[in-house]
C-alpha positions as CSV (number, residue, x, y, z in Angstrom):
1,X,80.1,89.3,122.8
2,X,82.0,87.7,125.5
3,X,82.1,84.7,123.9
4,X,84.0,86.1,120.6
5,X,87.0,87.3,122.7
6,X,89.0,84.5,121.9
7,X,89.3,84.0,118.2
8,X,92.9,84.2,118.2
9,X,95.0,80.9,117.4
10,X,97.7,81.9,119.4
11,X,97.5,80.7,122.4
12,X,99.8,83.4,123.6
13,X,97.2,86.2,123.0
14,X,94.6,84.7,125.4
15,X,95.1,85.9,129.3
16,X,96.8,83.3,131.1
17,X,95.0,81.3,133.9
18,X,94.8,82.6,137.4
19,X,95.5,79.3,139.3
20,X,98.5,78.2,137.3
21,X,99.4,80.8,135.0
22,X,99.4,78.7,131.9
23,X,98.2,79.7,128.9
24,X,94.5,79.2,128.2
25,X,93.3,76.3,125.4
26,X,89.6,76.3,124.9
27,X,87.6,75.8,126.5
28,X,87.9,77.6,129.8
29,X,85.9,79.3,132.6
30,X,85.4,82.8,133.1
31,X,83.9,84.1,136.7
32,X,80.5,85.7,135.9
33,X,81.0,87.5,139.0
34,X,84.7,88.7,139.8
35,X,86.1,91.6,137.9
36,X,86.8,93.6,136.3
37,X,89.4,92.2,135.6
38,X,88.0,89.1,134.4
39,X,88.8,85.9,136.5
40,X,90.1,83.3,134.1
41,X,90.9,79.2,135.1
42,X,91.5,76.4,132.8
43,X,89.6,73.4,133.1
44,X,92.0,71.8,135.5
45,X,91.8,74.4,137.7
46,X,88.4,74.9,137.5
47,X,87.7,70.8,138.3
48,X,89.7,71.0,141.4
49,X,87.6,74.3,142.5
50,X,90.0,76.8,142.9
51,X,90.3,79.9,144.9
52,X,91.6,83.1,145.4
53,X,90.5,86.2,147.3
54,X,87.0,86.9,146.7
55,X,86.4,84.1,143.7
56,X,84.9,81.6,145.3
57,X,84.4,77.9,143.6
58,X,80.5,78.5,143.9
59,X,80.3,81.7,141.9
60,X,78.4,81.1,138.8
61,X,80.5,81.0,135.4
62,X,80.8,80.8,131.3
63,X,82.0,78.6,129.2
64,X,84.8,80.2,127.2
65,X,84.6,78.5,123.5
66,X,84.5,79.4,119.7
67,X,82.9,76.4,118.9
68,X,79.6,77.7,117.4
69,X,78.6,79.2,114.1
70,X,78.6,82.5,113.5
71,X,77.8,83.0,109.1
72,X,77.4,79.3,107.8
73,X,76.2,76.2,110.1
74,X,79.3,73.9,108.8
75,X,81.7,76.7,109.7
76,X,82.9,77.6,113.4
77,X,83.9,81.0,114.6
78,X,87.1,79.9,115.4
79,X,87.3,78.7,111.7
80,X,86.0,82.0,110.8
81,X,88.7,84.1,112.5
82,X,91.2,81.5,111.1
83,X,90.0,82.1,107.3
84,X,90.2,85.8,107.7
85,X,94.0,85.8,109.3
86,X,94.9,83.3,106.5
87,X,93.8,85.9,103.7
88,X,95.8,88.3,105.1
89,X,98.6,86.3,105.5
90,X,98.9,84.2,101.7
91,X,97.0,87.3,99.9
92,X,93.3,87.4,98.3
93,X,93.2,84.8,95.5
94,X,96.0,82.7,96.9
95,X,93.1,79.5,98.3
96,X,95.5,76.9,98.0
97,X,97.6,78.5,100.2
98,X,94.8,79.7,102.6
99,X,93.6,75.9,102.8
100,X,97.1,74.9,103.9
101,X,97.2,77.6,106.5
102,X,93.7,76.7,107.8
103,X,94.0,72.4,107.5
104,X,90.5,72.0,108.0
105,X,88.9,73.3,104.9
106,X,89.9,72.4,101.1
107,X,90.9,75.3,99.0
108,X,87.2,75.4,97.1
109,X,85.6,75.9,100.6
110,X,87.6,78.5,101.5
111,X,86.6,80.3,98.0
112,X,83.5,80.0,98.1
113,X,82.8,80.5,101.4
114,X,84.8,84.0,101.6
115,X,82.7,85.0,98.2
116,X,79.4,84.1,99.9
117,X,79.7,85.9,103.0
118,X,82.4,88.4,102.7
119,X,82.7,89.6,98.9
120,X,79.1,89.0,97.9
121,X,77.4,89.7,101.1
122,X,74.4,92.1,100.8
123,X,75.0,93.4,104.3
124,X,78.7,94.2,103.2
125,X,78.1,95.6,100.2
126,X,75.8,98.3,101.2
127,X,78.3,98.9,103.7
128,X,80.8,99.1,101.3
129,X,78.7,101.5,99.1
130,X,77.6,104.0,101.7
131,X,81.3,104.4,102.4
132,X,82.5,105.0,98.7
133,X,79.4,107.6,98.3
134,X,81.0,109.3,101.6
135,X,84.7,109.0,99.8
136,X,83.1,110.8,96.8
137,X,81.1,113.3,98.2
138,X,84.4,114.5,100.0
139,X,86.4,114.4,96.6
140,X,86.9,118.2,95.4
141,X,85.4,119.0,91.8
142,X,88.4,120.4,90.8
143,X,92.5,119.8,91.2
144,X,94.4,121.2,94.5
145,X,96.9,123.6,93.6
146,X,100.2,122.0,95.5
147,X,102.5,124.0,95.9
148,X,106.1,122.9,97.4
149,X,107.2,124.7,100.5
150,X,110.6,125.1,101.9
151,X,110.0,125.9,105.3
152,X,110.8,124.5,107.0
153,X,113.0,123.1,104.7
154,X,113.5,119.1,104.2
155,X,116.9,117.6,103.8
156,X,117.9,114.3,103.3
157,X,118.2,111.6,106.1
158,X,121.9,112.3,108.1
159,X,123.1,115.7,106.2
160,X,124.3,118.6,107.5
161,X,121.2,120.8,107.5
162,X,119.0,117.6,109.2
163,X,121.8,117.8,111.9
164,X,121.3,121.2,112.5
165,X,118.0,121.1,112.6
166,X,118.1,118.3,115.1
167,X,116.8,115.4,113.3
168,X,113.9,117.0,112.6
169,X,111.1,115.5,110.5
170,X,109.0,117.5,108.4
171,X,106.5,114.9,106.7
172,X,105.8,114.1,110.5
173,X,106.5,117.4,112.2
174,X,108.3,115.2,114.7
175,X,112.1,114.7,115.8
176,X,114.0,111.8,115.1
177,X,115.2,111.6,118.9
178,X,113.3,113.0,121.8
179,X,113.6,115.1,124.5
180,X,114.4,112.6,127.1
181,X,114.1,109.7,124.3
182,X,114.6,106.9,126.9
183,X,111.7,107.7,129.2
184,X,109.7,105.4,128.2
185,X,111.9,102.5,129.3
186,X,110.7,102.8,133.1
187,X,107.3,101.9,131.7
188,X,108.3,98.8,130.2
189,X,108.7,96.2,133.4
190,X,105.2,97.8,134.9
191,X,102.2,95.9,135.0
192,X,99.3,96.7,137.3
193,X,97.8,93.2,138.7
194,X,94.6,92.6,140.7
195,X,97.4,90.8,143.6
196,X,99.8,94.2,144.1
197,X,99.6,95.3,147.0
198,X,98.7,98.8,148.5
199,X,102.2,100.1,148.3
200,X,103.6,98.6,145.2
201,X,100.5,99.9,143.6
202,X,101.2,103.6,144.5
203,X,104.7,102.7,143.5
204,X,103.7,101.9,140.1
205,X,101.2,104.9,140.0
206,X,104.4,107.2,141.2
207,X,105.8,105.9,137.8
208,X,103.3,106.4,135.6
209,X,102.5,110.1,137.1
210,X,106.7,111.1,136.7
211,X,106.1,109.8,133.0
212,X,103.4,111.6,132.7
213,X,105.4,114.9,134.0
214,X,108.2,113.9,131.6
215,X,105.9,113.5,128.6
216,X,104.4,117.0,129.4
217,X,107.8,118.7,129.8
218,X,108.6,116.9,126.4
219,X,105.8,118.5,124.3
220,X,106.4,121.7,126.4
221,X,109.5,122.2,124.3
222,X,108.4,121.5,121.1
223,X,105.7,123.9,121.8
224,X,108.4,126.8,122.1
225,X,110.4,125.4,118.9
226,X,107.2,125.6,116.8
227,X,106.1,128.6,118.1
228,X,109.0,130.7,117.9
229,X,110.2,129.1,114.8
230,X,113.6,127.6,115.9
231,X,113.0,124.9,113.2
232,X,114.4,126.4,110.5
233,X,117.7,128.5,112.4
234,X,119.3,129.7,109.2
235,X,116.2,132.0,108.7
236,X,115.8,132.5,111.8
237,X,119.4,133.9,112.3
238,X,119.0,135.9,108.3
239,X,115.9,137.7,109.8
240,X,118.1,138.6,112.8
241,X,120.8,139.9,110.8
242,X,118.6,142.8,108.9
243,X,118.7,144.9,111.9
244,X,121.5,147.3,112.2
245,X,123.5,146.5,115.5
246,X,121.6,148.6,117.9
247,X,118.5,146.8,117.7
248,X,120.4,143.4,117.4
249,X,121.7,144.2,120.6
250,X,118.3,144.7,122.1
251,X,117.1,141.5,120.5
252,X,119.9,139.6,122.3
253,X,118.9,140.8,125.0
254,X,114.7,140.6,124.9
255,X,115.5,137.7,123.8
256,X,115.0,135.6,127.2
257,X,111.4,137.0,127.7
258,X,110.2,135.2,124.5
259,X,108.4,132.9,126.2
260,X,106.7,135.2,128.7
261,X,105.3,137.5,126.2
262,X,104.4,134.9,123.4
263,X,106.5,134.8,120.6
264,X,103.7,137.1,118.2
265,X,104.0,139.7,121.1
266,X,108.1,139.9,121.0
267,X,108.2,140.5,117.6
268,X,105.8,143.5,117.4
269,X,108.3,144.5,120.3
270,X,111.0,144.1,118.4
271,X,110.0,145.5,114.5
272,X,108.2,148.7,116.5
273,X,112.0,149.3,118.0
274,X,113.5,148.6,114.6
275,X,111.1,151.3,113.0
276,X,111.7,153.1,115.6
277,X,115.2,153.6,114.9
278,X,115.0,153.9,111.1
279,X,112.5,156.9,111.8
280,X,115.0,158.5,114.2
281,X,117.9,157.7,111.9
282,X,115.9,159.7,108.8
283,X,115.0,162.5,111.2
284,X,118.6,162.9,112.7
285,X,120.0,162.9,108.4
286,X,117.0,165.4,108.0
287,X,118.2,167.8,110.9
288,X,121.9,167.3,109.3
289,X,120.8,168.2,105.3
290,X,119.0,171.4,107.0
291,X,122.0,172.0,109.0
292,X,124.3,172.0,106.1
293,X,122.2,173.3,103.9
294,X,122.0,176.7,106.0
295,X,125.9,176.0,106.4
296,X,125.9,176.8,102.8
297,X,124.0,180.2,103.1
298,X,120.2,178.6,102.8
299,X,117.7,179.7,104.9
300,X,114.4,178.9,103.2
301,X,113.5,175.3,102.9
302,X,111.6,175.9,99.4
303,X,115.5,176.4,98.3
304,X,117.1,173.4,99.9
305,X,115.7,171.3,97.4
């Protein structure tokens, strides 16, 4: 499998060579015994015997190359890989094209050699089937009811409601801008080589772990906004209004030890005050009916009615 690491045409993709950094052209060496990571020289390097640290120019090695057939005898692997990216590039049908792109093969070869071994294939089409019998199997008998929702709601791109609701993203239950959005950009120059040394290696770790940190406080917040459903504010403020102003007040005030109790647990808190209230608000305009009632010269209750 080693050998089908470097497909790519670019020479860009491969690693670069560890004598003199240029990119790698097959064929090159690769150390059978340093790594990970691999030890990779170019054939210059490699005919002058090159060394660093523990390679040593007497350590066995591979032969790097795509040069070999992998479907069809009169097609390479590299020519393989290049067939595929072409397809994907000038579309399915488009040969002429493909051939162009490839500049090895005419546009017939390319059909029929991507019919043979890719469309037609026996391998790939019980592949193929098994996966479509999966697909159905999954498929519901009958019709999901869909339903749409409006909460939280979704409002167009830059309007008032998506500003209030912080850029917020339904479809992806994700915000347009982060919490810290830019902490990613201490990551960006880091690059963890087999020639740091001790320190500049627990430097970069140090990085990485205060990302990590960052990252964790980041989903930390969204964790409360979901939870306590801080999405969708309007409702959230409407619900608040339905108490009278006594247990509003009491809700402003509970309202900091949300996120000790768990945001099921402060509501229960905060209805079983509210029903609270209404029950001692219809037993104190009980007491006061009675009270006028025997006001009025009624001492019975059958009569108060």
């Amino acid at each position: 499998m080693d050998r089908l690491s470097s497909f790519s045409n670019d020479p860009s993709d491969k690693p670069p060579c560890r004598g003199c950094s240029s990119y790698l052209m097959e064929p090159y060496i690769k150390c059978a015994e340093c790594g990970p990571p691999p030890f990779f020289l170019c054939l210059q390097c490699f005919t002058r015997g090159f060394e660093y640290k523990k390679h040593q120019s007497d350590h066995t090695y591979e032969i790097m190359t795509s040069d070999f057939p992998v479907l069809d005898p009169s097609w390479t692997a590299q020519e393989e890989m290049a067939l595929l990216e072409a397809v994907m590039d000038c579309g399915f049908g488009n040969w002429q094209d493909v051939a162009n792109q490839m500049c090895t093969k005419t546009k017939e070869e390319c059909e029929k050699h991507y019919m043979k071994h890719f469309i037609n294939n026996p391998l790939f089409a019980s592949t193929l089937l098994n996966l479509k019998q999966a697909e159905e199997a999954k498929t519901a008998d009958t019709a999901i009811p869909f339903h749409s929702t409006d909460d939280p709601p979704r409002p167009t791109f830059d309007s008032l409601l998506s500003r209030d609701m912080a850029g917020y993203m339904p479809a992806r239950a994700d915000f347009i801008e982060e919490f810290d959005n830019y902490a990613e950009w201490d990551l960006r120059d880091i690059d963890f080589v087999e020639d740091d040394s001790d320190i500049l290696h627990a430097l970069k770790m140090a990085v990485v772990d205060i990302y990590h940190s960052r990252l964790k406080e980041r989903q930390r917040r969204k964790k409360i906004i979901r939870d306590h459903g801080l999405i969708n504010l309007r409702k959230f403020q409407l619900m608040e209004r339905r108490y009278p102003k006594e247990v509003q007040d009491l809700y402003e005030t509970m309202r900091r030890f949300a996120r000790i109790v768990g945001p099921v647990e402060h509501d229960k808190f905060i209805e079983s005050h509210a029903c609270r209230w209404f029950f001692n608000l219809e037993q104190y305009l009980c007491v006061c009916f009675y009270i006028n009632r025997r006001d009025s010269g009624v001492f019975y209750v059958k009569f108060c009615k």
